[in-house]
C-alpha positions as YAML, in Angstrom:
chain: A
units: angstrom
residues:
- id: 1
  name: UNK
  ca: [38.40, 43.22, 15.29]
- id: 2
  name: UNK
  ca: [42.26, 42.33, 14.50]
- id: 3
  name: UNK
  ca: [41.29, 38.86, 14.45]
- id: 4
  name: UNK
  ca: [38.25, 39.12, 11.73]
- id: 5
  name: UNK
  ca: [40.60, 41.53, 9.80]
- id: 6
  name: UNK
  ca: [43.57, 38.87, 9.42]
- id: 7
  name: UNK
  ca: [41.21, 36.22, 8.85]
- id: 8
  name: UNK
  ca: [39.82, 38.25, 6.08]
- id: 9
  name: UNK
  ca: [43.45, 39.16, 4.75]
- id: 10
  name: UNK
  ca: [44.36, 35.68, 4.79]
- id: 11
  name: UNK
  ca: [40.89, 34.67, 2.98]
- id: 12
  name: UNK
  ca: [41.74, 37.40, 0.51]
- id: 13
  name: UNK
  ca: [44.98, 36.26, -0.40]
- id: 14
  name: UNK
  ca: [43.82, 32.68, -1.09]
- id: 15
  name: UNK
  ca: [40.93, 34.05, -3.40]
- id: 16
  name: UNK
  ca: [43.59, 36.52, -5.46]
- id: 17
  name: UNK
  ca: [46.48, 33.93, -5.80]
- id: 18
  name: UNK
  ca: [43.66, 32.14, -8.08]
- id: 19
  name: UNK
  ca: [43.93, 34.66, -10.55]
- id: 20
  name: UNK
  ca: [47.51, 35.28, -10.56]
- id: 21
  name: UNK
  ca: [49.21, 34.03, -13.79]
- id: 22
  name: UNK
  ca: [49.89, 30.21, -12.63]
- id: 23
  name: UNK
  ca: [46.31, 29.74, -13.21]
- id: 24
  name: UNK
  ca: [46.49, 30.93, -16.47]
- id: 25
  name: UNK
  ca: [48.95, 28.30, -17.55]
- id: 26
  name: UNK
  ca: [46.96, 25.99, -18.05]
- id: 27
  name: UNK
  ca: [44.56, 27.95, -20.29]
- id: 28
  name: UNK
  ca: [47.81, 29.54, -22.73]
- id: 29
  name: UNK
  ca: [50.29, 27.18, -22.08]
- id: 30
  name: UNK
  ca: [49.53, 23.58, -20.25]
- id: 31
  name: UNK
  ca: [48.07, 21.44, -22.22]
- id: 32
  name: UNK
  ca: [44.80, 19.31, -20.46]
- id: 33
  name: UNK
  ca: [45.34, 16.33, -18.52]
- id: 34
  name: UNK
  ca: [42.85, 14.69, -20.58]
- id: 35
  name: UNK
  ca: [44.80, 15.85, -23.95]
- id: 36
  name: UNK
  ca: [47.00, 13.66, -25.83]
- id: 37
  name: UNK
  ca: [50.80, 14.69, -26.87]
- id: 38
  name: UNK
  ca: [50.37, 16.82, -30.40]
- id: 39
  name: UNK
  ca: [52.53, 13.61, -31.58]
- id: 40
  name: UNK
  ca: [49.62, 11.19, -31.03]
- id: 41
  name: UNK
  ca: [46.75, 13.24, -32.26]
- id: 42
  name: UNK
  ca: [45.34, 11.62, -35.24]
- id: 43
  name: UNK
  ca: [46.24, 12.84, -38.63]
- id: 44
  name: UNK
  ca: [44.47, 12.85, -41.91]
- id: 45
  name: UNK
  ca: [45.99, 12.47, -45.48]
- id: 46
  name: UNK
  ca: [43.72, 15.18, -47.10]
- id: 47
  name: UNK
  ca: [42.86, 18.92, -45.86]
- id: 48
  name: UNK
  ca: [39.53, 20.00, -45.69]
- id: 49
  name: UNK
  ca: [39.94, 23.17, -46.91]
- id: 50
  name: UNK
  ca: [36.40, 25.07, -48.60]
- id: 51
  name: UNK
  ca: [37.07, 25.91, -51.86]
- id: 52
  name: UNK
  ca: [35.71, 28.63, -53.59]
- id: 53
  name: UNK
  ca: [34.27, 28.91, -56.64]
- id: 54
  name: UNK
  ca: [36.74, 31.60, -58.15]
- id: 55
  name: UNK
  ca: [40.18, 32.90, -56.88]
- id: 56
  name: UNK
  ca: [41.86, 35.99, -58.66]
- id: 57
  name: UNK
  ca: [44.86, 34.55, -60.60]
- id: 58
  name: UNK
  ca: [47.80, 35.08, -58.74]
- id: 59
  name: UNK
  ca: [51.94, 33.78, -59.99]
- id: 60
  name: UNK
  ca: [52.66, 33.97, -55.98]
- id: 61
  name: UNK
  ca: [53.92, 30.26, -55.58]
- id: 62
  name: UNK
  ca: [52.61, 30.53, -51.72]
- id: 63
  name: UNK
  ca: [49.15, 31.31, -52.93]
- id: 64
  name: UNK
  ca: [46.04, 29.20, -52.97]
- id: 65
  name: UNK
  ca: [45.06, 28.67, -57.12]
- id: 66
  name: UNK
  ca: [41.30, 28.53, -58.07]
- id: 67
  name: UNK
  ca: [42.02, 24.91, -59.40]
- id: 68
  name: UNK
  ca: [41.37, 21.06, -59.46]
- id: 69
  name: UNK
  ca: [38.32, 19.27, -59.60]
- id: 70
  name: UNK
  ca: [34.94, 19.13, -58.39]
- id: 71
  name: UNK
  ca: [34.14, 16.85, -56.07]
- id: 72
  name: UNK
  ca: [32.11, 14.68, -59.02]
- id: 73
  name: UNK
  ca: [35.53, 13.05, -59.37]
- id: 74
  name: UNK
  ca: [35.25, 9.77, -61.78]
- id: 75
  name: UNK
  ca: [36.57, 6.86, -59.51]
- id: 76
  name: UNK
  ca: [38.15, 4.42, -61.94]
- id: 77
  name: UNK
  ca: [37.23, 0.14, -61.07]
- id: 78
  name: UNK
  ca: [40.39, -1.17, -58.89]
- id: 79
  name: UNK
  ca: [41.15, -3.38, -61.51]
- id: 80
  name: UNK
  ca: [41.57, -0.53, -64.23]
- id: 81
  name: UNK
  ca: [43.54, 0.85, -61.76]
- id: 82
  name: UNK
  ca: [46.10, -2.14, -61.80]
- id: 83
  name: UNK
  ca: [46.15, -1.97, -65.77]
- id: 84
  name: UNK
  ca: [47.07, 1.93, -65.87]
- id: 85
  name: UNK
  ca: [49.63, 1.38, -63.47]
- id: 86
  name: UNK
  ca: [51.08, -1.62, -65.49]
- id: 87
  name: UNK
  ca: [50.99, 0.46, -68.37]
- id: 88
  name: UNK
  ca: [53.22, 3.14, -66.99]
- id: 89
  name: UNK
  ca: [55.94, 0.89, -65.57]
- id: 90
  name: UNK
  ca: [56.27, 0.13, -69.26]
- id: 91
  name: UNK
  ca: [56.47, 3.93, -70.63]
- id: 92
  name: UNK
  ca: [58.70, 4.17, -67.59]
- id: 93
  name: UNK
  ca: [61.22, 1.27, -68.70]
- id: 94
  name: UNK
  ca: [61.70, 2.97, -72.28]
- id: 95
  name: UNK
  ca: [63.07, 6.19, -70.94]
- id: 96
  name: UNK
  ca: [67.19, 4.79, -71.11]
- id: 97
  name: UNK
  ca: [66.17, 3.57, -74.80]
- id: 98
  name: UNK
  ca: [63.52, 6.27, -75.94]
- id: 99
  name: UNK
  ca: [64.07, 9.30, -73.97]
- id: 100
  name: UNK
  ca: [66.04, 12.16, -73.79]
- id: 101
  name: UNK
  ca: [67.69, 13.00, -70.49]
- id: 102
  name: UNK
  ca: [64.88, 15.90, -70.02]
- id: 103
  name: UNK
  ca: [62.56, 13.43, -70.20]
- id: 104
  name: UNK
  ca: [64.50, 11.08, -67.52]
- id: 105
  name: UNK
  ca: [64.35, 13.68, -65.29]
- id: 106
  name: UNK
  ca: [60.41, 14.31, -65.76]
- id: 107
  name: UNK
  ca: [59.67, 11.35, -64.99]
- id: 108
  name: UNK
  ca: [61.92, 10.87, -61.87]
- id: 109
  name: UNK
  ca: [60.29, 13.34, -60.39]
- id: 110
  name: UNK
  ca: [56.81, 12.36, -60.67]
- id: 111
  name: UNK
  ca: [57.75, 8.74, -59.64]
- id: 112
  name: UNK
  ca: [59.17, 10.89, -56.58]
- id: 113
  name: UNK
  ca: [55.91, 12.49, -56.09]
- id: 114
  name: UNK
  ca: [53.31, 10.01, -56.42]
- id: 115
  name: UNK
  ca: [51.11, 8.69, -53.81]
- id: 116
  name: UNK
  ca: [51.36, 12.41, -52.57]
- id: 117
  name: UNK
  ca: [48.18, 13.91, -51.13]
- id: 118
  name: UNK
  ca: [46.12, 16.45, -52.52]
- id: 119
  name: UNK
  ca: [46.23, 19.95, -50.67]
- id: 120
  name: UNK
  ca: [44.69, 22.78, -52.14]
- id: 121
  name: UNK
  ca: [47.21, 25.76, -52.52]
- id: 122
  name: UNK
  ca: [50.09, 23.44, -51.79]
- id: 123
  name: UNK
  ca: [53.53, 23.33, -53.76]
- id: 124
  name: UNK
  ca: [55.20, 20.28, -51.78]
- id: 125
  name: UNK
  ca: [55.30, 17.29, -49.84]
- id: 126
  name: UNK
  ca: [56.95, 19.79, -47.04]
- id: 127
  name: UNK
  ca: [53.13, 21.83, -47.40]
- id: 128
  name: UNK
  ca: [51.38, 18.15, -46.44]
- id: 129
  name: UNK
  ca: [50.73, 17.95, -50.37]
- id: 130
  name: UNK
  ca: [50.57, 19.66, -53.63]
- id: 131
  name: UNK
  ca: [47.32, 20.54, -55.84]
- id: 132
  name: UNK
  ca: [47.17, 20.41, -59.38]
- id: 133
  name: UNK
  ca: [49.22, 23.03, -60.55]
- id: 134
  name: UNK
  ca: [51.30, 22.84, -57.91]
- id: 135
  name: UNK
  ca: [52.15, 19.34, -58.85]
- id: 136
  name: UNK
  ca: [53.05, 20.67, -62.06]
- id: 137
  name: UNK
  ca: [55.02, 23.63, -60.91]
- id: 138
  name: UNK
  ca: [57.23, 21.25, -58.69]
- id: 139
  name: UNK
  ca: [58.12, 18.64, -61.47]
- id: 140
  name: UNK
  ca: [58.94, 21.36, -63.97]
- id: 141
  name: UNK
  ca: [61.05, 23.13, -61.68]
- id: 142
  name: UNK
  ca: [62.72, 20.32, -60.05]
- id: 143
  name: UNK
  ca: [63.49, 18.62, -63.19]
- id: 144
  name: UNK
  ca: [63.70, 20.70, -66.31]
- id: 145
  name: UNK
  ca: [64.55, 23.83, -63.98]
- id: 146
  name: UNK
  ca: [61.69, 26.08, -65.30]
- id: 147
  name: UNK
  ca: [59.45, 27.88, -63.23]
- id: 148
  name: UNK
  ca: [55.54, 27.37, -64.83]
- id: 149
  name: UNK
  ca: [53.01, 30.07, -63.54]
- id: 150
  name: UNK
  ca: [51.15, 29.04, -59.99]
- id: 151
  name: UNK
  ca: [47.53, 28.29, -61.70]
- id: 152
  name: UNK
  ca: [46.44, 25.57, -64.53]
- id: 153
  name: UNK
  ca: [44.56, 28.69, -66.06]
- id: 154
  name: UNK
  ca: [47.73, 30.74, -65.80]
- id: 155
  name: UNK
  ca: [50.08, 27.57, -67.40]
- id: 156
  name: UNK
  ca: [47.45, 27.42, -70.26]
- id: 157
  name: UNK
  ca: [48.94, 30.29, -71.92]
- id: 158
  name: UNK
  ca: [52.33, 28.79, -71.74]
- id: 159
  name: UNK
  ca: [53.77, 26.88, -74.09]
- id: 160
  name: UNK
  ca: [52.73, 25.77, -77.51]
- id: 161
  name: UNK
  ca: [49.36, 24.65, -78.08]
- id: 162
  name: UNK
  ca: [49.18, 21.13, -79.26]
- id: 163
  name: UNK
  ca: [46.24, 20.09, -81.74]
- id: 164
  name: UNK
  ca: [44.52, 16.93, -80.96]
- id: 165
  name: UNK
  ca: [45.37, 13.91, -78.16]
- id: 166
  name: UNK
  ca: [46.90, 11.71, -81.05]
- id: 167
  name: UNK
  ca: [49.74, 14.15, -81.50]
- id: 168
  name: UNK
  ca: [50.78, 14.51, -77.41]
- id: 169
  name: UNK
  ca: [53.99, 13.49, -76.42]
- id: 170
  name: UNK
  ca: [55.62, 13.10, -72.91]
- id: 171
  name: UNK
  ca: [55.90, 16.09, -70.95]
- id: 172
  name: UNK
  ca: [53.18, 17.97, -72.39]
- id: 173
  name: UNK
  ca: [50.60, 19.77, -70.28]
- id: 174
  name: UNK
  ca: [47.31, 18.57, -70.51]
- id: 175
  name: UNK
  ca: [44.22, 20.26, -69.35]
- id: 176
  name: UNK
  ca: [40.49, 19.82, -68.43]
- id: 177
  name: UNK
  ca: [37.24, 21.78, -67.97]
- id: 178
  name: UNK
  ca: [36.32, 20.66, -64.03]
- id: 179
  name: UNK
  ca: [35.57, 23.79, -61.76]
- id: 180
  name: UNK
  ca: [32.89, 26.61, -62.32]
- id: 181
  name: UNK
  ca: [34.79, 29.68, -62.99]
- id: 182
  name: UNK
  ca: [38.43, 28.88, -63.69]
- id: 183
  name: UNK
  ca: [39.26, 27.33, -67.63]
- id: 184
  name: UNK
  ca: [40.78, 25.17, -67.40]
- id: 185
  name: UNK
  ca: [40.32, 24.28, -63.85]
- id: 186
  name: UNK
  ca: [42.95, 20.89, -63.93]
- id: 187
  name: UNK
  ca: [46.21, 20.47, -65.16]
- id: 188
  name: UNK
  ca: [48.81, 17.26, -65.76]
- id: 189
  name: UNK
  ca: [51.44, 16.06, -67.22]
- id: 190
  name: UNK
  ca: [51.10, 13.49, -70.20]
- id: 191
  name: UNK
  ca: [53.60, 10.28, -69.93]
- id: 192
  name: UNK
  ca: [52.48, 8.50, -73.12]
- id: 193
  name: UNK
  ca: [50.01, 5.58, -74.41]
- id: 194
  name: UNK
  ca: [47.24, 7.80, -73.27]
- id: 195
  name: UNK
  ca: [48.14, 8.08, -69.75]
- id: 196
  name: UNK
  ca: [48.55, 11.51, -67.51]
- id: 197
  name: UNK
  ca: [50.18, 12.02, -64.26]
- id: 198
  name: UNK
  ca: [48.25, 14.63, -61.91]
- id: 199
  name: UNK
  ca: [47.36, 15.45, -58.31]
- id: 200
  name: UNK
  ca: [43.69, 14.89, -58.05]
- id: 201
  name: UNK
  ca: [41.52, 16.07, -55.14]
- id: 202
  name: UNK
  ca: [40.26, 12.45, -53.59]
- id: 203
  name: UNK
  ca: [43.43, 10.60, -54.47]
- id: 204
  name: UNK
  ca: [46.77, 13.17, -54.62]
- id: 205
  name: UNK
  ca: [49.15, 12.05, -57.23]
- id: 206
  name: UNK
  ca: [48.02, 9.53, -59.17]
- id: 207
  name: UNK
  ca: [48.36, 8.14, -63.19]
- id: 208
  name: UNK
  ca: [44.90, 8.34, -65.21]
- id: 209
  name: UNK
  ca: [44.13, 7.28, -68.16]
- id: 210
  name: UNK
  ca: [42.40, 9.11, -71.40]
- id: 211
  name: UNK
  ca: [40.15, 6.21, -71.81]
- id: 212
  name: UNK
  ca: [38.53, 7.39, -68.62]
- id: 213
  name: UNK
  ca: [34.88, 9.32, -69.56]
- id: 214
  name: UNK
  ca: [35.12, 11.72, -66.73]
- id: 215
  name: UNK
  ca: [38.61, 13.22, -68.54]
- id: 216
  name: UNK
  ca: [37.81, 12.77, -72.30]
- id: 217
  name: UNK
  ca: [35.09, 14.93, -71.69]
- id: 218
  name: UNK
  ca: [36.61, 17.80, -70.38]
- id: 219
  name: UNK
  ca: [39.36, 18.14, -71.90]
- id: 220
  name: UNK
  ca: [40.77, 21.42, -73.05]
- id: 221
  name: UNK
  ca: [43.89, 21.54, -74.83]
- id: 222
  name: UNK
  ca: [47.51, 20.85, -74.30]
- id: 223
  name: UNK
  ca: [50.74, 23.01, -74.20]
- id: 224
  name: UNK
  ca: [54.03, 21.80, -75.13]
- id: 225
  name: UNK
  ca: [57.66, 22.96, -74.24]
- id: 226
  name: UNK
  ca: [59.87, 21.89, -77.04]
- id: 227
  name: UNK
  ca: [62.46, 23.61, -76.04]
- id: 228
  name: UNK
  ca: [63.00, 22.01, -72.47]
- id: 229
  name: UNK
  ca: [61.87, 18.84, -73.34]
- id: 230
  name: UNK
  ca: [65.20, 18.89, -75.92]
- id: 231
  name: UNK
  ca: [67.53, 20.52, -73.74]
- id: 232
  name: UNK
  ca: [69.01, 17.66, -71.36]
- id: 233
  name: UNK
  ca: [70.15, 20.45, -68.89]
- id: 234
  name: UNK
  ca: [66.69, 22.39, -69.07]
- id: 235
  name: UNK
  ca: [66.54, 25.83, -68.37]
- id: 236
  name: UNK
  ca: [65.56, 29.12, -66.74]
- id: 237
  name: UNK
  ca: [62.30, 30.88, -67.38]
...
């Protein structure tokens, strides 16, 4: 009788160390043998994120805005592409000549940003990308010190309005008609000769031009900032 009640001690023990916190370790904290280093997993340039039809508006910088495009995004021939891009290495050789130093600093920042990808309710390259308005937000802030509300709805009533696209100048906020329950639902920054800078949802930030259907077409409006644009030291909200 001893002997049967060891052995079943001894069988116990073995069954109970299984479920003693070592085996959980590999469930909370080891990672699988078959799992590669979070270094090495693959990464992607855009997030997936749903996006709603309609977000309350919100000037919380952190928060997601209702913004950008649909997803019927007008993808412009590769060789368009190459023109646009020529044309804004000229606009951006005439800022020492043409200028002001608010405008210098504009511009400096969206060279700095470009090629950035699109993430929906993000406000910098540290967020893994920048929307629309969050594009916007950053270049304002970064270079003409102002801080613009968080949504291209919101930064619509900023500013001065500005009548027609033959009168925009460089820095002005341009906006378009592109998501179901948000007007406007896009916002960018005009650099001259008909040519925008603006994080787009397929492409981040990227220079488009006004010849391009998709944006003729929805356009809204502008707003302009006289004030900073003239001030070389910009300013404070």
């Amino acid at each position: 009788m001893a002997k049967k009640l060891v052995m079943f001690l001894f069988a116990a023990g073995i069954f109970f160390a299984g479920c003693t916190p070592s085996s959980g370790n590999l469930r909370f904290e080891d990672k699988p043998r078959g799992d590669a280093p979070p270094d090495s997993q693959p990464k992607t340039r855009f997030e997936q994120t749903p996006q709603p039809d309609y977000t309350p508006v919100t000037d919380t910088a952190s928060a997601a805005a209702a913004d950008d495009e649909e997803d019927r995004y007008y993808y412009l021939p590769a060789e368009d592409k190459d023109k646009i891009f020529s044309r804004f290495e000229q606009e951006n050789k005439k800022l020492e000549a043409d200028f002001s130093n608010a405008s210098e600093k504009v511009m400096i920042e969206i060279v700095r940003m470009l090629n950035t990808p699109y993430k929906w309710g993000g406000n910098s390259k540290e967020d893994g990308g920048v929307d629309c308005s969050g594009f916007t937000c950053w270049v304002y802030k970064h270079a003409l010190k102002f801080n613009l509300h968080r949504t291209a709805r919101d930064q619509f009533t900023q500013g001065d309005p500005v009548d027609g696209l033959e009168n925009l100048k460089f820095g002005d906020l341009v906006f378009f008609d592109t998501r179901r329950g948000a007007r406007p639902g896009h916002v960018g920054i005009y650099i001259g000769d008909g040519l925008f800078a603006h994080s787009s949802t397929k492409e981040g930030v990227i220079i488009s031009s006004f010849e391009t259907k998709y944006y003729i077409d929805r356009y809204m409006g502008a707003r302009r900032f006289t004030d900073l644009m003239t001030d070389s030291g910009g300013r404070k909200k």
